[in-house]
N, C-alpha and C positions, 0 to 999 in steps of 0.2 A: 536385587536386579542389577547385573553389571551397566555399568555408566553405556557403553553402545547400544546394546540396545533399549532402557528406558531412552535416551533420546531417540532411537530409530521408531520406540512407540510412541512419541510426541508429536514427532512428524507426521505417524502413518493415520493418526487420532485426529490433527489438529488440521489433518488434508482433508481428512473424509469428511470432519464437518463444515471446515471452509467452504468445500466443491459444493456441498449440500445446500447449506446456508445461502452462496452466492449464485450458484444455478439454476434451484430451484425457488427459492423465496427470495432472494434481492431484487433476484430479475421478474420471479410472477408479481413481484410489489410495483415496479416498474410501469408493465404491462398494466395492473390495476390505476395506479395513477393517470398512466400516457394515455387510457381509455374514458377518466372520467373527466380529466382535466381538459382535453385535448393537446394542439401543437401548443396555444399561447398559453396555457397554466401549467402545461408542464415546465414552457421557458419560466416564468415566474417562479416555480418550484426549485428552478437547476440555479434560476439567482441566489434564493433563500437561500441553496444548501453551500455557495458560493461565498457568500459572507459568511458561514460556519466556518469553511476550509479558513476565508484570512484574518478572523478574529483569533480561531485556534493556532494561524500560524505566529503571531503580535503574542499572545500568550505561550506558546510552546515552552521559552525560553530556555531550551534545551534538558530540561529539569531530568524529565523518562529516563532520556540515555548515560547525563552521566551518573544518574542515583542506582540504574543498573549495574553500574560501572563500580561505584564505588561501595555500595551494600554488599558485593563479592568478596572484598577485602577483610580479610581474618581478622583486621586491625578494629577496624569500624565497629563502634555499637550500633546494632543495627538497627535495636528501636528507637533510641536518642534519635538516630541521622535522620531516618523515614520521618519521625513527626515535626521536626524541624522543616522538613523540604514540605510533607505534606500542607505544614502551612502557610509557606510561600506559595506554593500552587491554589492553595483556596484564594489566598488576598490576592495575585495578579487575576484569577480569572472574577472574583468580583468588581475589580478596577475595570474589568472589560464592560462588564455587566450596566455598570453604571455609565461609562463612556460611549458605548454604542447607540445609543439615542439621537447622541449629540450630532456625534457622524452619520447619522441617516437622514439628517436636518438640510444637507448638502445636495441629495439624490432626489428624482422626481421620480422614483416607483411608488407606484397606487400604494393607500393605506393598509390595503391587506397585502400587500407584500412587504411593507415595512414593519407589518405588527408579527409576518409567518417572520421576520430576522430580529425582531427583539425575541421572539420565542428559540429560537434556534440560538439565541445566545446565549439563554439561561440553560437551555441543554447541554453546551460546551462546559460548562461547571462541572458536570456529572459526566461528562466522558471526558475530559482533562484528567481526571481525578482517577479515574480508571485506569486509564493508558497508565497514570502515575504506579499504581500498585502492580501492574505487570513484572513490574522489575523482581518484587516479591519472592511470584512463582518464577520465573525465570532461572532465577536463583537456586531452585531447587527443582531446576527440571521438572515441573509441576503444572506446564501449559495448557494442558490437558483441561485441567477447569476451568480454567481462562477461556477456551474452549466451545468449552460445554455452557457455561455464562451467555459468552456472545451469540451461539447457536439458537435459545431459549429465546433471548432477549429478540434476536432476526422473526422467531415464530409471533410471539408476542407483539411487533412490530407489524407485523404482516398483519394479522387479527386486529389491531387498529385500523390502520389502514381500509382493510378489507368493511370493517363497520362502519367508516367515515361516507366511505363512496357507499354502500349499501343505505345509508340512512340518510344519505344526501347530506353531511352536516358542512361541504365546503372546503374554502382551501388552507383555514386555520385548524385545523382540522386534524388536517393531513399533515399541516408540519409539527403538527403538537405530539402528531405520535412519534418522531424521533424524540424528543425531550422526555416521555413516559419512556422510552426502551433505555434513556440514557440512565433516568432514575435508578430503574429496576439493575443494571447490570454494573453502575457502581456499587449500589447497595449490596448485592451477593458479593461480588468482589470483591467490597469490605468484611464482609461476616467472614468468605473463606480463608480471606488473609491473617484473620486475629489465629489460626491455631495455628500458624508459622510466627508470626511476629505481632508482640502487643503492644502501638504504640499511641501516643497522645499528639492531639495535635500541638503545635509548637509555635510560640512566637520569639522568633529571633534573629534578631535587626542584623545585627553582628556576621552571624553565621550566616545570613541568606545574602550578607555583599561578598563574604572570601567565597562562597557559591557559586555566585554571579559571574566572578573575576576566572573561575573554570568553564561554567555551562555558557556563557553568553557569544563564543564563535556558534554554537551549535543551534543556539538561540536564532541569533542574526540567521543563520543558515537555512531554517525552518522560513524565514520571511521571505528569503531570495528565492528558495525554492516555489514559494506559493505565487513570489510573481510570473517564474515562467511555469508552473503546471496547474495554476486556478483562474490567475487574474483573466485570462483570455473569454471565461463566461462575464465577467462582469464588464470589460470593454465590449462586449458581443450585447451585451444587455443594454448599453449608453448609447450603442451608436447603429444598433438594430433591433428589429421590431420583436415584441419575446416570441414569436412562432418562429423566427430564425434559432433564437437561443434553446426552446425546443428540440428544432431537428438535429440542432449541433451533439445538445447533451444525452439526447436515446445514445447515437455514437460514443461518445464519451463517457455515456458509464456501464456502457458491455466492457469496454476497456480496462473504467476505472474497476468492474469489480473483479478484473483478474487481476489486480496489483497486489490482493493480498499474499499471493502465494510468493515472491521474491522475498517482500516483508517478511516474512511469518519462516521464510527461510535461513534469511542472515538473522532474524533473531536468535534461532539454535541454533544458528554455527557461530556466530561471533563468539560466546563465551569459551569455547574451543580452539576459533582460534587465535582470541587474545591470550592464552594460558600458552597455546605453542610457541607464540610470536617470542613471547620471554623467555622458553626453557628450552624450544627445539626448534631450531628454526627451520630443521630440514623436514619433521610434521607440519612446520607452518608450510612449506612451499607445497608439500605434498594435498592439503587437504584444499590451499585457496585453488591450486589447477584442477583438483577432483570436481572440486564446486563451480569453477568456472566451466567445466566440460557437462556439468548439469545441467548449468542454465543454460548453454548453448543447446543441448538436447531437447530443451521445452519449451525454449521460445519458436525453435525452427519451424513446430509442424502448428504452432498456434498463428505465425504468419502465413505461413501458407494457407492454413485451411481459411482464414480469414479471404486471405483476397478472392478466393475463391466462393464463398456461402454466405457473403455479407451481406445479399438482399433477403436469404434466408434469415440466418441471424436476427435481423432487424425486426424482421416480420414477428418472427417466433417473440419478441421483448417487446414489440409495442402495440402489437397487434392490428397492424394499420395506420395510415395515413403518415406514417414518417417515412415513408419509401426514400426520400431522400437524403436521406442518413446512412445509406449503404455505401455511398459514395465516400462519403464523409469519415465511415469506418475503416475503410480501405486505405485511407491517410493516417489515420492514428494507431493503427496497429501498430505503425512503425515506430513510434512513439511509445507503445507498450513493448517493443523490445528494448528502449534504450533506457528506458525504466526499471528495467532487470539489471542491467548491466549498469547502471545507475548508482542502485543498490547495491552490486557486487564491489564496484569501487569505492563505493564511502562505506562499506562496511571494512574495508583494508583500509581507509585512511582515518579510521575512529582508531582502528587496532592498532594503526601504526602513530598513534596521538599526535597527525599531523591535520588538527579538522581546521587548525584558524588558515595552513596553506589553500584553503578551498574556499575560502573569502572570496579572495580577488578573485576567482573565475566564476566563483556561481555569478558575483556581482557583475561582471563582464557580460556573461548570459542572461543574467536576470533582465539588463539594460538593452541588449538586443532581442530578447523576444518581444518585452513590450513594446521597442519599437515597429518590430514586424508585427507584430498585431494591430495598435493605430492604423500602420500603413494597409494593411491586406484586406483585415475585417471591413475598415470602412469602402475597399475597395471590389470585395469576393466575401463577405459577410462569414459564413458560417465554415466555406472552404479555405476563406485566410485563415481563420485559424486555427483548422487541424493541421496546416500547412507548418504554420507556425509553430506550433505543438510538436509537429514530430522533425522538424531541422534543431531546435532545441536541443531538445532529447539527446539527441546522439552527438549534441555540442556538447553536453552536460560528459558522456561517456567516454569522450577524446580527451577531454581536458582533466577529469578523474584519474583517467587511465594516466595519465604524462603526470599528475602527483605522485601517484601510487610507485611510478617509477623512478621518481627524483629522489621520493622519501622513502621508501625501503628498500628501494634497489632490487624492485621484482616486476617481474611481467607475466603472467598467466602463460602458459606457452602447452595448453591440453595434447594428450597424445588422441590417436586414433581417429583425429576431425573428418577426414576424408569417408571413415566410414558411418558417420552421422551423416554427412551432406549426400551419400548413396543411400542410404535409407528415406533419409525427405525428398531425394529425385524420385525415389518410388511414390512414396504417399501422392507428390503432383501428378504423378500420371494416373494413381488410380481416379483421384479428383476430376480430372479433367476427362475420363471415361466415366463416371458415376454420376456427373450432377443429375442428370435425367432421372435419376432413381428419386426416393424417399428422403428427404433430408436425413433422417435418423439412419438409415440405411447409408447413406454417403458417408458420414461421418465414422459412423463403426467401421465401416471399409479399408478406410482411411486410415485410423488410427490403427486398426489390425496388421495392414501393412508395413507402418511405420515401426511398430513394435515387434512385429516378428523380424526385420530387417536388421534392428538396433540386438534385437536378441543372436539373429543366427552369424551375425557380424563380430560379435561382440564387441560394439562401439562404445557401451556401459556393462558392465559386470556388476551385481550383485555386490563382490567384491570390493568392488571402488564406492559404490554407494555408501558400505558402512563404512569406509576409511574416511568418509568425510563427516561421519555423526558420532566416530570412538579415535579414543588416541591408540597409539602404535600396540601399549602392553596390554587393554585390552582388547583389542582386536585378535591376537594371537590368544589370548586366553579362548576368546570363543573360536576358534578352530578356522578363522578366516584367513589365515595366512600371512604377508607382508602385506605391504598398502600397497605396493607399488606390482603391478601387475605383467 
């Protein structure tokens, strides 16, 4: 299978179970939750999964990205490296394991939400561990399983879930069954990765500090990140009531669960276009403006349709009584575009091995959200801090973008934008003619709209699509012509 399109069947594999996954089960798990819990156990819940995000952000330590990075290398042995790192990754996330006690000794959350966050920490072990062997398949354009792993693991997840509230067993319950899906889908993860690579795990002092002395910007960076896009539920948790922290997080995680598609994107394209960066630079500029003219493409009608269907939206995820959360969603969308473009920039400044330049601003940002959160939350509780969350955001995207331009001397500069922004004028108008209808019916409308616009315009081509998932020679091999359109 030529290189463009097995990656074009990565993406098209790795969407369709993502959309699946996160549409239909993240969100009906959601809804089961928001229903048995109500507003205050669901905030209790969004804390629990709250100290997941920042104990996994204190353990990150950048290990994922640059073992991705560096397992590509013809040079590297690749079982030697992987078991060596593998077992750095087990010993910091049991240092957690055992440290997080201590710091829950600090916090006045009820006993069962400090037993759902010891549990949800020994889950981080198994999805640390996970995230870690990504790099594997990656390597071999083989996401596909990785995939199909986390897809299973989502169903199996749900089916806890779904028994926990059916049998009434409570709110340990329910956070236990992330730690069983974490189990299950390191464990496959590991089995499928021994027929690519077989290695042992490793103890070595030496090798895990010259490691260190590479991964630890990316590290730090994972921490600055989680204070301005997590900390804000657990300020929201100290200094309001958890039915606040509730209404906040139904908003917050329709949001959070469309972040995996920007993810899941620059992970198949950065090994493309770390490989251009060094051998062509005019495939680099070519494929980062294709990708940039993508994301602009699928953020546009996700904003839109948002501000527009978000008491729908809401409705359809929690099934009641969070009405107040539509509000709240309508703030953070924006927040979920700058997330995209978030992505897009640190994925050119990993490529352009400029990540310790991103220090000083994430930390710049990191110190101004928290402060706007202190200030807002305690003043606007659940609306300071989508507030907060999405001025952030697009602080994070400005000051990215002004690296990306210092250090490699490039700025995205997409052709055709004008006729993106006429196709999303269409979609708003159907929108604002259609809410009367069916939600399901609006939405199709909508999206039909927008996609026949983007088609009869041709604002995206086919064309450009694979020029950003295949390099220049083979692209012409399969009969698609130059890249450049």
């Amino acid at each position: 299978m030529a290189l463009a399109r097995k990656i074009a069947y990565n993406v098209v594999f790795n969407s369709a179970l993502k959309v699946t996954s996160t549409v239909f089960i993240a969100l009906l798990s959601i809804r089961l939750i928001t229903g048995y819990l109500g507003q205050e156990g669901f905030g209790e819940y969004a804390t629990v999964l709250a100290f997941f995000a920042f104990f996994g952000a204190i353990g990150d330590l950048g290990l994922a990205n640059i073992t991705a990075r560096e397992i590509a290398k013809p040079s590297v042995d690749e079982a030697e490296f992987f078991g060596k790192v593998a077992g750095l990754r087990v010993a910091a996330s049991f240092a957690i394991i055992v440290t997080a006690p201590l710091l829950l000794a600090l916090f006045h959350y009820a006993p069962h939400v400090k037993g759902g966050i010891v549990v949800i920490t020994i889950a981080l072990l198994f999805a640390q561990f996970s995230t870690l062997l990504n790099g594997v398949f990656q390597k071999r354009l083989a996401m596909d399983r990785i995939a199909m792993v986390e897809f299973t693991g989502k169903i199996i997840q749900f089916l806890l879930i779904y028994s926990a509230v059916r049998l009434d067993l409570g709110f340990i319950a329910v956070v236990s069954a992330v730690l069983l899906t974490m189990i299950f889908n390191s464990a496959v993860a590991l089995y499928l990765s021994r027929s690519f690579v077989k290695f042992r795990f490793s103890w070595d002092i030496p090798f895990w500090r010259r490691f260190m002395r590479d991964a630890w910007p990316l590290g730090l960076t994972a921490i600055i990140t989680f204070a301005y896009f997590k900390l804000d539920t657990i300020i929201l948790s100290l200094l309001q009531p958890a039915a606040h922290v509730g209404i906040y997080n139904v908003a917050y995680k329709i949001m959070e669960n469309l972040i995996f598609f920007p993810a899941m994107l620059v992970g198949l394209i950065l090994p493309l276009l770390s490989r251009a960066h060094h051998v062509d630079s005019t495939q680099f500029r070519e494929i980062a403006e294709k990708t940039a003219k993508v994301f602009i493409a699928i953020v546009l009608p996700i904003v839109i349709g948002t501000l527009f269907l978000a008491p729908e939206i809401v409705a359809v995820v929690s099934g009641g009584g969070f009405e107040d959360s539509a509000d709240v969603l309508r703030v953070l969308i924006f927040s979920l575009a700058g997330i995209f473009f978030g992505h897009y920039f640190n994925m050119l400044i990993l490529v352009g091995n400029a990540q310790k330049k991103l220090l000083k601003a994430l930390t710049a940002v990191a110190i101004i959200n928290v402060s706007l959160n202190l200030i807002l939350i305690r003043e606007f509780s659940y609306f300071g801090a989508a507030i907060s969350s999405a001025v952030t955001e697009m602080l994070v995207v400005i000051l990215s973008g002004g690296i990306v331009y210092r250090s490699l001397g490039f700025f995205p500069v997409p052709d055709r934008l004008p006729r993106i922004l006429l196709s999303a004028s269409a979609m708003t108008v159907v929108l604002y003619f259609s809410q009367a209808l069916p939600f399901v019916l609006t939405i199709f409308l909508a999206m039909i709209s927008y996609a026949f616009l983007l088609w009869i315009t041709r604002a995206v081509t086919s064309r450009e699509i694979m020029s950003v998932f295949g390099n220049r020679a083979e692209t012409k091999e399969e009969g698609f012509g130059p890249l450049l359109s």
